[in-house]
N, CA, C and O atoms as CSV, one atom per row, in Angstrom:
chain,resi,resn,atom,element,x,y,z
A,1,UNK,N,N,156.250,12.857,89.962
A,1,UNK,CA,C,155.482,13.595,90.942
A,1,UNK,C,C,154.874,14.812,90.255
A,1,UNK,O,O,155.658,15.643,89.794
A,2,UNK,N,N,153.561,15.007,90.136
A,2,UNK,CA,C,152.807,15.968,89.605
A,2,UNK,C,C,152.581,17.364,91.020
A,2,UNK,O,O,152.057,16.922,92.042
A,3,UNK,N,N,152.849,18.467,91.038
A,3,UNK,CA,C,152.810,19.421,91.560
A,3,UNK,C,C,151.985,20.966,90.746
A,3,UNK,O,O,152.333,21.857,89.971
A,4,UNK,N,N,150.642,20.533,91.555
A,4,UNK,CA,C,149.699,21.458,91.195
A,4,UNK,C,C,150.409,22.597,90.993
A,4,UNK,O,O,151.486,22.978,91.449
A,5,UNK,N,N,149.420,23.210,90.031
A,5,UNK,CA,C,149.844,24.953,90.371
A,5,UNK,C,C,148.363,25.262,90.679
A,5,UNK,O,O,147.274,24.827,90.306
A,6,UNK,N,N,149.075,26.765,92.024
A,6,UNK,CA,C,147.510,27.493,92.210
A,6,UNK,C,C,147.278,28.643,91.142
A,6,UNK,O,O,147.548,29.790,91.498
A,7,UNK,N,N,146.829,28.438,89.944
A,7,UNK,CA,C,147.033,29.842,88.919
A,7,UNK,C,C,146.071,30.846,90.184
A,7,UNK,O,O,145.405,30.351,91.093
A,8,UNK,N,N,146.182,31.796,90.009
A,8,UNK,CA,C,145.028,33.013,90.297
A,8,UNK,C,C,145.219,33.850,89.097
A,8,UNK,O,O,145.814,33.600,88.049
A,9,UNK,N,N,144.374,35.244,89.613
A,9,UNK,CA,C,144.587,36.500,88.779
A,9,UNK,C,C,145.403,37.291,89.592
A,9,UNK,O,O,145.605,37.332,90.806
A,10,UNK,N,N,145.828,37.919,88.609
A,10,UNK,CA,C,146.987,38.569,88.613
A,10,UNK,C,C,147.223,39.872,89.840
A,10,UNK,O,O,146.651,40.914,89.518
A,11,UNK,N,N,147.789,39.913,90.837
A,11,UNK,CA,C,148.196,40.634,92.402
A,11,UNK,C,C,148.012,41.760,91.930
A,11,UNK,O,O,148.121,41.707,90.705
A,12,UNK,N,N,147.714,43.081,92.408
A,12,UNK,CA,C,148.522,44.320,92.558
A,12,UNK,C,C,149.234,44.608,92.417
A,12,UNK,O,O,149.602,45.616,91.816
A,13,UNK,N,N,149.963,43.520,93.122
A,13,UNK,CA,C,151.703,43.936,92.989
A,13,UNK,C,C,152.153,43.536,91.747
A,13,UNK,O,O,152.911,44.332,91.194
A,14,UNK,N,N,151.865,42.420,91.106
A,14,UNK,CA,C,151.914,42.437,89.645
A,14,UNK,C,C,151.436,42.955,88.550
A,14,UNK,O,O,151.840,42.709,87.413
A,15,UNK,N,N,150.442,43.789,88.895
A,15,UNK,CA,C,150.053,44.750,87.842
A,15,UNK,C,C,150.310,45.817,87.726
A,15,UNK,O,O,150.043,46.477,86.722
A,16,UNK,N,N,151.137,46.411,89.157
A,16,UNK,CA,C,151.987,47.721,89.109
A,16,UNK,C,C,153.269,47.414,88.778
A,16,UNK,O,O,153.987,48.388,88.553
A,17,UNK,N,N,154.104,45.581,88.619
A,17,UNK,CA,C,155.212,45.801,88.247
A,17,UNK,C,C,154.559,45.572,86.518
A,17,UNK,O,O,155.567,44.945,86.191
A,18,UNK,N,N,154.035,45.576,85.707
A,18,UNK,CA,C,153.421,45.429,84.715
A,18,UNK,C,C,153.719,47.216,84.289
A,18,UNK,O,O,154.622,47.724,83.623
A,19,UNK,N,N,152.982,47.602,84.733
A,19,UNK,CA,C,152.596,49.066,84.955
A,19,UNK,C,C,153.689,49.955,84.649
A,19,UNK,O,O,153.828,50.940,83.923
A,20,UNK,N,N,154.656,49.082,85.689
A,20,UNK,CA,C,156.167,49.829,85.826
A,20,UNK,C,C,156.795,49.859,84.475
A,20,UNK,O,O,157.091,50.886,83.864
A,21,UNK,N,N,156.959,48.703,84.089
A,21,UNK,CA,C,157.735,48.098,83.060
A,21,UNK,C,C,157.200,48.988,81.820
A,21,UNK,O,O,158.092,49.402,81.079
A,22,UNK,N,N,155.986,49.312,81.516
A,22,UNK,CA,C,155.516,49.684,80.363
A,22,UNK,C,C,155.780,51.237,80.749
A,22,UNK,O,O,156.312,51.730,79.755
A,23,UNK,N,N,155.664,52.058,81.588
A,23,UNK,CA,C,156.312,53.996,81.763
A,23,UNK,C,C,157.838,53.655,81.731
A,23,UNK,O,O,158.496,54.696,81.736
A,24,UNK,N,N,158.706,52.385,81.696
A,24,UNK,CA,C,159.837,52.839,81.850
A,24,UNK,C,C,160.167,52.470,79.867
A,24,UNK,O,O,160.992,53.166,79.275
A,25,UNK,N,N,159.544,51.558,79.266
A,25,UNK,CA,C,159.337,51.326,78.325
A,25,UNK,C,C,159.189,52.702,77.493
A,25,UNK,O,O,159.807,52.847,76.438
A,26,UNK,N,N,158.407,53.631,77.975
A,26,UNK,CA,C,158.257,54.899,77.086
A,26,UNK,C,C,158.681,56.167,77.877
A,26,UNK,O,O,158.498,57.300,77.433
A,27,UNK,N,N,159.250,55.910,79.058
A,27,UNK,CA,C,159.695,57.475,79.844
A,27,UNK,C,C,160.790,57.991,78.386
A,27,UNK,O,O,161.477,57.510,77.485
A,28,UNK,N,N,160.353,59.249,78.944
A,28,UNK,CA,C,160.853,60.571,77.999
A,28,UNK,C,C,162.326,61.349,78.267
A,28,UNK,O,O,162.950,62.213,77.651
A,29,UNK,N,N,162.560,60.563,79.548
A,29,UNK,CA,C,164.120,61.096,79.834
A,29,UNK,C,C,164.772,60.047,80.746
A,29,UNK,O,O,164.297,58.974,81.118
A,30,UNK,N,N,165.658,60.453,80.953
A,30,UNK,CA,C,166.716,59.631,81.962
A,30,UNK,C,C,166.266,59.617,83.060
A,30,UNK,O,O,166.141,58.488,83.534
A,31,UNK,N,N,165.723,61.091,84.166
A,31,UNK,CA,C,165.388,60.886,85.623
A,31,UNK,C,C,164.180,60.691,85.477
A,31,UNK,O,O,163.848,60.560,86.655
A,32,UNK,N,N,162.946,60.533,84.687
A,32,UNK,CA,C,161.840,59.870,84.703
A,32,UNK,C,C,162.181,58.418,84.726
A,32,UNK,O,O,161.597,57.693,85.531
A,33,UNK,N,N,163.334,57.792,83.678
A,33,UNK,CA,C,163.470,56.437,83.929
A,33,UNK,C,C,163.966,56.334,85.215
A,33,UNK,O,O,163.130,55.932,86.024
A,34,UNK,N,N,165.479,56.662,85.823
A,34,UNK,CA,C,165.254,56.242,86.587
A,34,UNK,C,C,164.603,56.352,88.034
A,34,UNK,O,O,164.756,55.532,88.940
A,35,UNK,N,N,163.877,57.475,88.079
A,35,UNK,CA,C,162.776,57.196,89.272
A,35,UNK,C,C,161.451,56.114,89.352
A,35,UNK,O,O,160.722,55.854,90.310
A,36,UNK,N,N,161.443,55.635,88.067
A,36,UNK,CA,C,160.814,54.269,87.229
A,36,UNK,C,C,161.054,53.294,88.210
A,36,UNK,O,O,160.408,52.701,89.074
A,37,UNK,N,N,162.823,53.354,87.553
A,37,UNK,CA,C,163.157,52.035,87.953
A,37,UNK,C,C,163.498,51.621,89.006
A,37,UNK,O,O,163.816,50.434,89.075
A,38,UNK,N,N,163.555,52.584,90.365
A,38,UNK,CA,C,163.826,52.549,91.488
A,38,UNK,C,C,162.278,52.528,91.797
A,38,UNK,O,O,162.237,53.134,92.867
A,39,UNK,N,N,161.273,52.259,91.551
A,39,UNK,CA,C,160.213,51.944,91.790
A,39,UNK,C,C,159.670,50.808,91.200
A,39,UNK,O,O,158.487,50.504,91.360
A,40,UNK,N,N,160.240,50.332,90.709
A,40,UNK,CA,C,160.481,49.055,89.724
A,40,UNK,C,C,161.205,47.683,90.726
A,40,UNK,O,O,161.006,46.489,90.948
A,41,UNK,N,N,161.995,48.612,91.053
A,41,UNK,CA,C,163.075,47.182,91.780
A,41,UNK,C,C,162.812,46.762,93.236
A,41,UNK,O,O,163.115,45.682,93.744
A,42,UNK,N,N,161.847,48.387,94.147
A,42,UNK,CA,C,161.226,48.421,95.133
A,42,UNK,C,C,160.112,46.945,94.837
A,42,UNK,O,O,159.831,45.922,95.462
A,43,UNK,N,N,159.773,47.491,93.674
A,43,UNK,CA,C,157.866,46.687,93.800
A,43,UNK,C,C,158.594,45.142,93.782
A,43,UNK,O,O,158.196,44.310,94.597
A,44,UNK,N,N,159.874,44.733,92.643
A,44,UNK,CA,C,160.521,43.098,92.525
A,44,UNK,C,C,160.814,42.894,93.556
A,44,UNK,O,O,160.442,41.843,94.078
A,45,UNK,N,N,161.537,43.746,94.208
A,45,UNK,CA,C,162.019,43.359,95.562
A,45,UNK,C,C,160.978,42.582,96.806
A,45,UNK,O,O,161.411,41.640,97.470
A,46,UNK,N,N,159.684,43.089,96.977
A,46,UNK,CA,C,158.716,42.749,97.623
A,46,UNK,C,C,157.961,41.654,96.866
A,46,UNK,O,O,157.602,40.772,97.647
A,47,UNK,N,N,157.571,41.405,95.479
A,47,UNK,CA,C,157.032,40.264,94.884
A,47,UNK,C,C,157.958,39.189,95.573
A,47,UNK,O,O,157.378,38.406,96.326
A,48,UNK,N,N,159.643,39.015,95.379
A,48,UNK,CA,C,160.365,38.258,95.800
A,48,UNK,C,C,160.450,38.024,97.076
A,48,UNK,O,O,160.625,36.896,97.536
A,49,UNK,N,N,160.329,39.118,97.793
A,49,UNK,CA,C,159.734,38.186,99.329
A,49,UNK,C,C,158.387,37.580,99.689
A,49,UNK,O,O,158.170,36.916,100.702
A,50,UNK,N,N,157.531,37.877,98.767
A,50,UNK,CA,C,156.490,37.263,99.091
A,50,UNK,C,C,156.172,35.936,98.023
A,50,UNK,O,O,155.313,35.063,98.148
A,51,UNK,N,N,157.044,36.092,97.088
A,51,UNK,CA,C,157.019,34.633,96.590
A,51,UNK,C,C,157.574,33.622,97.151
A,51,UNK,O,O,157.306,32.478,96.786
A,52,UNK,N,N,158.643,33.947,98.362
A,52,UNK,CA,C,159.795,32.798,99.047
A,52,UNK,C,C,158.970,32.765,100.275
A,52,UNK,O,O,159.234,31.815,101.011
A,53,UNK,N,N,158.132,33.483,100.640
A,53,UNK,CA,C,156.891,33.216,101.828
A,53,UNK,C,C,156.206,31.954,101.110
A,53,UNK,O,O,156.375,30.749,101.296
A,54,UNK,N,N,155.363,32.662,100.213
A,54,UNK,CA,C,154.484,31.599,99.454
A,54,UNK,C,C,155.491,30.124,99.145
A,54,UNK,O,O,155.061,29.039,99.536
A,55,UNK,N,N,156.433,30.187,98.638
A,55,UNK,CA,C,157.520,28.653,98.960
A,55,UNK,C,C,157.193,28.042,99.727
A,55,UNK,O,O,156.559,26.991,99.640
A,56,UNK,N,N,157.811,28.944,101.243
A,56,UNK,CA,C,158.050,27.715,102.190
A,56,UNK,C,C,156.851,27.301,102.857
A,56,UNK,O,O,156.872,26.416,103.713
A,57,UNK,N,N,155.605,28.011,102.439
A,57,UNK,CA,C,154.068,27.403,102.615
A,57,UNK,C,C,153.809,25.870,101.871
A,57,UNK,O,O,153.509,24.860,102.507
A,58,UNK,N,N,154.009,25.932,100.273
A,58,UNK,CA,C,153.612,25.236,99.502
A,58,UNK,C,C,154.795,24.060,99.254
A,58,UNK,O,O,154.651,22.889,98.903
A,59,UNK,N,N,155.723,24.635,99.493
A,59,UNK,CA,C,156.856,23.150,99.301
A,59,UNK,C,C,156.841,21.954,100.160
A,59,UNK,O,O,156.611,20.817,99.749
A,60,UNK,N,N,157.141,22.333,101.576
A,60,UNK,CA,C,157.059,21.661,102.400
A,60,UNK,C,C,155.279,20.094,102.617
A,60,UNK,O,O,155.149,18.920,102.964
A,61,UNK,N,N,154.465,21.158,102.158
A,61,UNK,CA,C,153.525,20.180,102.265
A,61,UNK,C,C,153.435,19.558,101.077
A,61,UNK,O,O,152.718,18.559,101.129
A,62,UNK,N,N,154.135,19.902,99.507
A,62,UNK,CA,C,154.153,19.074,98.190
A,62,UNK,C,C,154.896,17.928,98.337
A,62,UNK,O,O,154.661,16.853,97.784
A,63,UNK,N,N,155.748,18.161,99.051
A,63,UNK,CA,C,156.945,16.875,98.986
A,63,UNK,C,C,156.932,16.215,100.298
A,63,UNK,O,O,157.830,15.443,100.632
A,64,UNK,N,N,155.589,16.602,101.308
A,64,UNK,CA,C,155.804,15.715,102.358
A,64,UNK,C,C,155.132,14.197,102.278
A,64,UNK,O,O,154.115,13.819,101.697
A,65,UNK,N,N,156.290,13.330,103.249
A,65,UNK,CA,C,156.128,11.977,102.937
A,65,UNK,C,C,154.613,10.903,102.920
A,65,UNK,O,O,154.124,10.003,102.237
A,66,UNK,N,N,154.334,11.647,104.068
A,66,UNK,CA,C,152.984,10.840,104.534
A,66,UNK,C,C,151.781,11.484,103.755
A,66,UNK,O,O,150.661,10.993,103.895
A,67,UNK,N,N,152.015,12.751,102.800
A,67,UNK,CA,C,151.012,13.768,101.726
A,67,UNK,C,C,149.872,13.720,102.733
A,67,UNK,O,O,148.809,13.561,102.133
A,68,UNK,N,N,149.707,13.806,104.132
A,68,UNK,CA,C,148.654,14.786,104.640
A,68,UNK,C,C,148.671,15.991,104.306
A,68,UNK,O,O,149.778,16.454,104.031
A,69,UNK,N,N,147.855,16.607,104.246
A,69,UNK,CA,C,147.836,18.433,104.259
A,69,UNK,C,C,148.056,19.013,105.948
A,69,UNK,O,O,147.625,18.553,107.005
A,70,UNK,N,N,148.883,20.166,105.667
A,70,UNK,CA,C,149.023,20.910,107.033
A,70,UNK,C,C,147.339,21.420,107.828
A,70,UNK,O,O,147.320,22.013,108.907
């Protein structure tokens, strides 16, 4: 079973966790990192709910039996 991918370009939200990753990569102290990284785990935290949204959109109609589209 072949299961497209939809590539796009790259979210907001992935270019601020991008973003994130690279100031915590060079922060200059400890409470710069971690006010980083609590802005870091905020932004994963929300990619991850909106990737398990995007799931139960795209699964359900990949593996359904009769492969109509919703």
């Amino acid at each position: 079973m072949e299961i497209a991918c939809e590539c796009q370009m790259p979210s907001p939200l992935e270019d601020r966790i991008r973003e994130l990753c690279l100031k915590a990569a060079v922060a200059q102290n400890e409470a710069d990192l971690d006010q980083i990284i609590r802005q870091l785990r905020a932004a994963l935290t929300e990619y991850i709910h909106d990737a398990r949204i995007r799931a139960v959109e795209v699964i359900p109609r990949t593996f359904r039996s009769d492969k109509k589209t919703a």
